[in-house]
C-alpha positions, 0 to 999 in steps of 0.5 A, a space after each residue: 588623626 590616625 594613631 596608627 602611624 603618626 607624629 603630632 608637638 606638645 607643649 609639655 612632657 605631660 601633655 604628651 605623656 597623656 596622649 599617648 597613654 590614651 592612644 597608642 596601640 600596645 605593640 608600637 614604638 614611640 620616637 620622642 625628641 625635646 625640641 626647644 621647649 616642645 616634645 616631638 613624638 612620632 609613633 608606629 606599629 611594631 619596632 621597624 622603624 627603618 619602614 617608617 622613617 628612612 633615616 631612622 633615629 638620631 642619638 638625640 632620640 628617646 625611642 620606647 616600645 609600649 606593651 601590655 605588660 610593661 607600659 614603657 619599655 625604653 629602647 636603648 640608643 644605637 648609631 
């Protein structure tokens, strides 16, 4: 699996959060979404997400941006 650009369901918040931990580049942005009892995570390069997904983020969506310094920098929601 390519952790460049990609989307995967977890079971748990935990599971997830290990994931990506491990394997997300610093620099990408992480959408995530509670989906009946599962966790949705789609991820990115960079902070376009417009390139990626056409129709964007819902307010459902949590979107975070992961860099060096700080691990998780939640982005606020827009509509």
């Amino acid at each position: 699996m390519s952790t460049v650009t990609g989307s995967a369901v977890f079971t748990s918040e935990e599971e997830m959060d290990a994931f990506l931990t491990e394997n997300i580049n610093p620099g990408s942005t992480v959408i995530i979404r509670e989906d009946n009892g599962d966790w949705r995570a789609n991820w990115l390069p960079g902070t376009d997400i417009q390139k990626y997904f056409v129709l964007g983020a819902s307010s459902e969506d949590q979107i975070y941006f992961y860099n060096k310094e700080r691990l998780w920098l939640e982005i606020p929601a827009f509509g």
